[in-house]
N, C-alpha and C positions, 0 to 999 in steps of 0.2 A: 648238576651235582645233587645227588636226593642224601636227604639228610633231614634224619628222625624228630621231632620236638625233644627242645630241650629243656621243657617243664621240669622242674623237679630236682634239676642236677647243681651243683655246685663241684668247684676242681681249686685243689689246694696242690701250688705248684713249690717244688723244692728245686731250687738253686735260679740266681737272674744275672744269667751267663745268656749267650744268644738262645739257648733252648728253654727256656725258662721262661723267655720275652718274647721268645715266636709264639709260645704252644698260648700264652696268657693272651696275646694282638688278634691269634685267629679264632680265640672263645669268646673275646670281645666283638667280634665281628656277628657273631649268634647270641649275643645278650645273654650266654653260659655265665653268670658268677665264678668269677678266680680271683685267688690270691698268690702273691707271689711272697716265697721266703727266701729272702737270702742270708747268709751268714756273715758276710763281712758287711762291709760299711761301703761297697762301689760296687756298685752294674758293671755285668760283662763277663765277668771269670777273665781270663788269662786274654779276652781282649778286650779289655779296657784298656784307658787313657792315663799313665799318673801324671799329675802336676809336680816339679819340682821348681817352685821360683818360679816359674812362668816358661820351664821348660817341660816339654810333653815328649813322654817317652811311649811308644807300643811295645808292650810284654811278648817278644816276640816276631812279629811281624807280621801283618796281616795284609793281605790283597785283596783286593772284593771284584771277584772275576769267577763268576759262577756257571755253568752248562745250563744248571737249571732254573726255568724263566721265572717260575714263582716265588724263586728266590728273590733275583733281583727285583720281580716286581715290589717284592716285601721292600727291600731295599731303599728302591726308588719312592715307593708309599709313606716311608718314612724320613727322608731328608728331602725328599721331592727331585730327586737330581743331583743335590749339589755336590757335584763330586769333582777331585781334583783327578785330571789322567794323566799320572806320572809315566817315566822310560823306568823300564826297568834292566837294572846291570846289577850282576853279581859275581864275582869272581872267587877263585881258591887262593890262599896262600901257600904255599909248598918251598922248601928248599930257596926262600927267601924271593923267591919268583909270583907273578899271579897268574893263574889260568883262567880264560872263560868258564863260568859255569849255567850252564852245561858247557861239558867238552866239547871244544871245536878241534877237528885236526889239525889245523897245521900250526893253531897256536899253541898246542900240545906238543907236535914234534918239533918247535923248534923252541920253547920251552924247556922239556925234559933233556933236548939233545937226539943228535941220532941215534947211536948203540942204545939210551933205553927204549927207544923207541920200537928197536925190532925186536929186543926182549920183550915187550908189550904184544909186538905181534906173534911173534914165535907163541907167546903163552899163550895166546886167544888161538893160534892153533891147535896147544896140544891139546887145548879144555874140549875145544870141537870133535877131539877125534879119541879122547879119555877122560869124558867129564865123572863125575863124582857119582857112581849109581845110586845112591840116596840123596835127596836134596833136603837133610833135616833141620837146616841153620843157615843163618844169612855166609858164611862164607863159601859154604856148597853151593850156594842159592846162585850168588856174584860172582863165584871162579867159572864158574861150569855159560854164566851168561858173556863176562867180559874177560876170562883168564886170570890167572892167579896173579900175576904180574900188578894189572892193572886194579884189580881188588885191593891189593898191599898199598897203592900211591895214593888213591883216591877215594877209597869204601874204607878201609880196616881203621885210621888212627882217627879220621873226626866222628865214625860211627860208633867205636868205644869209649868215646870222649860223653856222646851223646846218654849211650846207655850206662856205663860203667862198668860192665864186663864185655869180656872176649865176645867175638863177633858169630863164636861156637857155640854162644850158650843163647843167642837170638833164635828168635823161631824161624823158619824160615818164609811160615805165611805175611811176616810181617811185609818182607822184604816185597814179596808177591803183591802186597796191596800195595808198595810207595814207589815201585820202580818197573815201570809196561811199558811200551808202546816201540821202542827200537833193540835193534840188536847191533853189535861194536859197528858190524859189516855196513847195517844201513844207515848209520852216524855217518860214516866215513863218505859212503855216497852221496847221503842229502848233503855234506857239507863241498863236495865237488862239484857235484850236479843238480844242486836244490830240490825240495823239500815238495812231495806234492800232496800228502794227506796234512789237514788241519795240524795245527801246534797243537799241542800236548797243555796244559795249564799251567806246568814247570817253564814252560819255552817259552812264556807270552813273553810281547819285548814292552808292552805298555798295561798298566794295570788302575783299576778307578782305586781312588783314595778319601777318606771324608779328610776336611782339612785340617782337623784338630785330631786327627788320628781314630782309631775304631771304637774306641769311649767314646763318640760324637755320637755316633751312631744309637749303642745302646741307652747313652744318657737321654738320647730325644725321644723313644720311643716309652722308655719308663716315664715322661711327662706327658707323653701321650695315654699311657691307660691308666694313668692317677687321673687326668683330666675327666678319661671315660667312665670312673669309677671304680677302677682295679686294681687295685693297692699293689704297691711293690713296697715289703718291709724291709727293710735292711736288719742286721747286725741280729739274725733270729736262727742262731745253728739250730738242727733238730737231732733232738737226743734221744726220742723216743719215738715209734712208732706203732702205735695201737692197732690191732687185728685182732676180731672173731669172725665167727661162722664164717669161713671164705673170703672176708671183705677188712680191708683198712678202715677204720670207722674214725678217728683221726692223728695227728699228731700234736708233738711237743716239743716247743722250744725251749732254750735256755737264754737268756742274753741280757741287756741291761736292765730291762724292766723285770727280771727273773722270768716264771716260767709262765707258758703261754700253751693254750689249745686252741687247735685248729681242725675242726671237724668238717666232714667232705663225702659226696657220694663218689667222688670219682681223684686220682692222685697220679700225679707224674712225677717224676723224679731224675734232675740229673747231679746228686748227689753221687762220690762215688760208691761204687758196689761196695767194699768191702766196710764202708762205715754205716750205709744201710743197712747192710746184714747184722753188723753189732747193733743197729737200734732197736729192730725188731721186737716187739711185746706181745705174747710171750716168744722167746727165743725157735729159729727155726732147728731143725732135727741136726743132730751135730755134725752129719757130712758134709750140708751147707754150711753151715758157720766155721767148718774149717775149710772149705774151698774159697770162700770170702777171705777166710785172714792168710791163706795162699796168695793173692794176687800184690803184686808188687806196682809201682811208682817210682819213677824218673823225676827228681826236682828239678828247681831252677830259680836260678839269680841273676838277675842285670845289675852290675856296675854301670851308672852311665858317668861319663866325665864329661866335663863342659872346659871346652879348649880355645882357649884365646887363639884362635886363629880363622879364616875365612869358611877357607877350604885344605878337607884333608884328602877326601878322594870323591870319583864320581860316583859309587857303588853307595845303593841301598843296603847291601850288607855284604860282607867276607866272609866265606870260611875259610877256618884257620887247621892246616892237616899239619900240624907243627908241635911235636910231643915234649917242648924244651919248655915250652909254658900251657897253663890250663885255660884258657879262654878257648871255647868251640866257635863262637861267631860274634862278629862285630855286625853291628848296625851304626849307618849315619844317620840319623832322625831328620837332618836338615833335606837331603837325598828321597826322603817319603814325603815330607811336607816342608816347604819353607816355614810356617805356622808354628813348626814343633820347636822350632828357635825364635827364641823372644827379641835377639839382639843378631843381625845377620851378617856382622863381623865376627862372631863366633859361629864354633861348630860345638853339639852333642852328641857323643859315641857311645853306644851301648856296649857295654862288653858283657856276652852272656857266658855263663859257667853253669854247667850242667852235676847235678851234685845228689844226694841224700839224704833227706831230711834229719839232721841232729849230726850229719860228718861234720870232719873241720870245718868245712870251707860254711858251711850253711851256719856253723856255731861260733864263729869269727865276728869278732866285734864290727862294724862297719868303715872303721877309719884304717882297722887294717884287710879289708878286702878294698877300699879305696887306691890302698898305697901300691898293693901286689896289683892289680888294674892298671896302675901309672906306669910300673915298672916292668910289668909288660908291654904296653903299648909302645913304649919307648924302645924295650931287645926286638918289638917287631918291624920300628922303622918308621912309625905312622905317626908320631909326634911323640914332643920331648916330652919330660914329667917336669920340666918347669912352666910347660906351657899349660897345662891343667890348673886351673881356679877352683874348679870346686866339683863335688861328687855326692852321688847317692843312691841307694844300692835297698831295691829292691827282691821278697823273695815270693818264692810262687809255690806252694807246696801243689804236691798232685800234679805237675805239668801234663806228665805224660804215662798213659796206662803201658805196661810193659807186658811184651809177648816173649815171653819163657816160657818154660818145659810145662808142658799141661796145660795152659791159662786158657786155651778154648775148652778144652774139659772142665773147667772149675764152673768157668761163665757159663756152659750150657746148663750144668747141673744147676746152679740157681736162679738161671731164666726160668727154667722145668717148672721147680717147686712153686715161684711165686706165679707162674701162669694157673697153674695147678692148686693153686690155694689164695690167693688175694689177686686174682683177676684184675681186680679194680685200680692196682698198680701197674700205672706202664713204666718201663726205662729209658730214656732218652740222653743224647748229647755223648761226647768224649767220655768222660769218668761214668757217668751213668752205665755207659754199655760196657764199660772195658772194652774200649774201642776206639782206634785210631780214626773217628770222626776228624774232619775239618770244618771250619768253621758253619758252610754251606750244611755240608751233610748234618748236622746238628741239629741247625734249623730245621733243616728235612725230618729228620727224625720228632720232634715238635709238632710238624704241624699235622703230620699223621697223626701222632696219638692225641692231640684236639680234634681230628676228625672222625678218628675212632668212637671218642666219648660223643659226638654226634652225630653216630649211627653207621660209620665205617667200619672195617674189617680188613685192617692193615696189617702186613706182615715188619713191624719198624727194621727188625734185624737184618732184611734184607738190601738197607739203605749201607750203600758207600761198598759193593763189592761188585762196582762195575768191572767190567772186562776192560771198555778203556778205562785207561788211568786219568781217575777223576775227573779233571772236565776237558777231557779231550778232544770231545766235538759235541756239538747241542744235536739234543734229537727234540721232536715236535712235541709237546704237551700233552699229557695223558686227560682221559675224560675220566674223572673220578667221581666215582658210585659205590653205596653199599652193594658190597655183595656178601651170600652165603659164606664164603671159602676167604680164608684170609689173602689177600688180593697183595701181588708186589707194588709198592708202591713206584711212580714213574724214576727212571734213570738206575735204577738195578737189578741186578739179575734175580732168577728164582731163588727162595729161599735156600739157606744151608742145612736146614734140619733135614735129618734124613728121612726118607721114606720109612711105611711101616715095614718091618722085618730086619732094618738095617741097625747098626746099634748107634745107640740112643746119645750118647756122648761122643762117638767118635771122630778123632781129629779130623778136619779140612787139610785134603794135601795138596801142595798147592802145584800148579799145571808148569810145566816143562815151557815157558809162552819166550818169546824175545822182548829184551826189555832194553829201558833206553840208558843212554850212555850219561846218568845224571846220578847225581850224589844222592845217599841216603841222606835224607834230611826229616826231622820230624815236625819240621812246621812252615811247609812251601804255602799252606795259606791254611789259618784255621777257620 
């Protein structure tokens, strides 16, 4: 690996989420000076650990089952191993029934029943031989892949649960990036005649887990580079962001100690886009600043309830396709780690809801999303609401960046300008890119733009648009070198920017591919 001196430089990192912790571990690793700011008061972003009472919930759900090896080498560097290898089971709820998830046929056909069964097939007919001649939305995207039929059972009610609108108003690239690898046809045959190309990362049937959940993880390595001398601040939002001549010269926080500067030759960021752009000083050119306050966000709230009872089921988590109440997915926290339960005669359920930041359900006192969480779980069958002891209900703003009308055009246009005028800013992680990163890809994006600032020439945007679907099969280790030309980094394809003569902004449409028979989900592993 050739890589420049790093005399001279210092990297002031925003946000200590896994991007934030990767890109600060591999600058540590080259005696580069970094700081790490974060805004709240826990490591991790949306995969941290909470404590409740000596109950540990994951915001989510996370698996640590990577394609890419320097991932887990990071991984492994940092807990040295100790990882719990759980089974993993997930199932649907539907029509008060559960289905394997992913679909299996014949637990489906006898399941749903025979007549919907061949309505299922009849429609994966008709789509074959009269699909949709535009694919501009995830319900063209899914009919035209699995039939209209099977779209409506299994895609349409927990994917609008997820996003909050119609399944019309989704991009379609989204869908392109969360759902690859099979078509209904060859579902139906692997499940007859078995499976001969690798599992997909959705299908793994076992997955490593730290035992106190994915806080473990990030809480050990922020006392790894305080150890090393790399500060991780907590509770330090940045409000402002200083730039002249071309270059970030530093930022500002606001937070307990009031305001604070942090001045830097070099800055990464996986704050999201659109409150970057409002910090900006002075203010960028107004098309940018309204492509920024264009871009939307998906929240999220866990209810967890702690249930006097042993066992409730053997599933890591449930979705729930059931439009009579608002819960999108259940998690069993005991089901991820025995650990995550303090007392192993009880169970801890998360019931997450998918919302808006400032809707009701996010602007609801806590004791009454407690009660509506009881009073669901109980019309679903899973346990009475006398059996719940006690609850607490966590909220997550920004969960998840939203792919509507335009949002690849917003984001290119202010990738553009900041390439084009503060260089010295990379963007990394989930919210950073406006981009459906998972936890891996994250990292990935991280440890590039740390090895950019020592003397690479990485294309970050082209992380997480593999052809297979995410970690579908490991390929060999790339040998990484500065070069000339912005270089892809290993496990993605050529960049999306377009060539010269082509336009400059223009949407990603996404390819006609066969995809596999698994639910839209937006957090199979972050």
């Amino acid at each position: 690996m050739s890589i420049s001196s790093a005399e001279g430089k210092s990297v002031v990192i925003i946000g200590g989420g896994p991007a934030g912790l990767t890109a600060s571990y591999e600058l540590s690793k080259h005696n580069v000076p970094a700081v790490v700011l974060e805004a709240d008061n826990i490591v991790g972003g949306i995969s941290r650990t909470v404590n409740y009472k000596g109950y540990l919930f994951d915001i989510g759900g996370h698996r640590f089952f990577s394609k890419c090896e320097e991932v887990n080498k990071i991984w492994d560097e940092i807990l040295h191993g100790q990882f719990l290898e759980r089974p993993r089971l997930s199932r649907i709820y539907y029509r008060n029934k559960f289905f394997f998830y992913p679909l299996k046929p014949k637990n489906a056909l006898f399941g749903l029943g025979l007549w919907e069964a061949m309505r299922i097939v009849a429609s994966y007919a008709w789509s074959r031989v009269n699909p949709h001649p535009k694919e501009d939305n995830l319900e063209q995207w899914v009919s035209n892949r699995f039939g209209k039929r099977l779209y409506e059972i299994f895609f349409k009610t927990y994917t609008e649960k997820v996003w909050g609108v119609p399944c019309t108003e989704i991009r379609a690239e989204w869908a392109a990036q969360r759902i690859r690898g099979l078509s209904l046809t060859t579902a139906i045959k692997n499940a007859l005649f078995g499976q001969k190309k690798p599992k997909v990362k959705t299908l793994i049937d076992k997955f490593h887990y730290p035992e106190r959940g994915p806080g473990q993880m990030w809480e050990t390595l922020t006392e790894m580079l305080r150890e090393r001398g790399y500060p991780v601040m907590m509770e330090r939002p940045v409000v402002r962001i200083a730039h002249e001549a071309t270059k970030v010269t530093h930022l500002v926080t606001h937070g307990p100690k009031g305001e604070e500067k942090f001045a830097g030759t070099h800055f990464i960021s996986s704050m999201p886009i659109r409150e970057l752009v409002n910090a900006l000083d002075p203010p960028p050119p107004p098309d940018v600043h309204k492509a920024a306050n264009s871009l939307r966000y998906r929240d999220f709230l866990i209810v967890s309830l702690i249930v006097n009872r042993k066992d409730i089921a053997p599933d890591n988590w449930i979705y729930i396709h059931e439009s009579k109440v608002k819960v999108g997915r259940i998690q069993n926290f005991k089901n991820w780690s025995p650990a995550m339960v303090p007392d192993s005669s009880k169970t801890c359920l998360g019931m997450e809801y998918f919302v808006f930041e400032n809707d009701e359900l996010w602007t609801s006192p806590d004791d009454k999303l407690i009660e509506m969480a009881k009073r669901e779980i109980e019309q679903l069958g899973l346990a009475k609401a006398s059996e719940i002891e006690d609850g607490c209900v966590v909220r997550m703003p920004k969960a998840y960046p939203m792919y509507d009308a335009d949002w690849h055009q917003q984001v290119q246009l202010i990738r553009h300008w900041i390439e084009q005028n503060i260089p010295n800013l990379q963007l990394v992680g989930r919210n950073g890119m406006h981009k459906y990163n998972n936890q891996d890809h994250s990292m990935m994006t991280a440890l590039y733009a740390a090895r950019n600032i020592l003397g690479g020439n990485h294309d970050l945007w082209t992380i997480n648009t593999d052809e297979e679907y995410h970690e579908e099969a490991k390929a060999a280790p790339a040998t990484i070198e500065a070069e000339s030309e912005p270089k892809r980094p290993a496990y993605a394809e050529p960049p999306r920017v377009p060539k010269s003569g082509a336009s400059e902004f223009s949407s990603v449409k996404s390819a006609a591919a066969p995809a596999t028979a698994a639910l839209v989900d937006p957090r199979s592993t972050k």
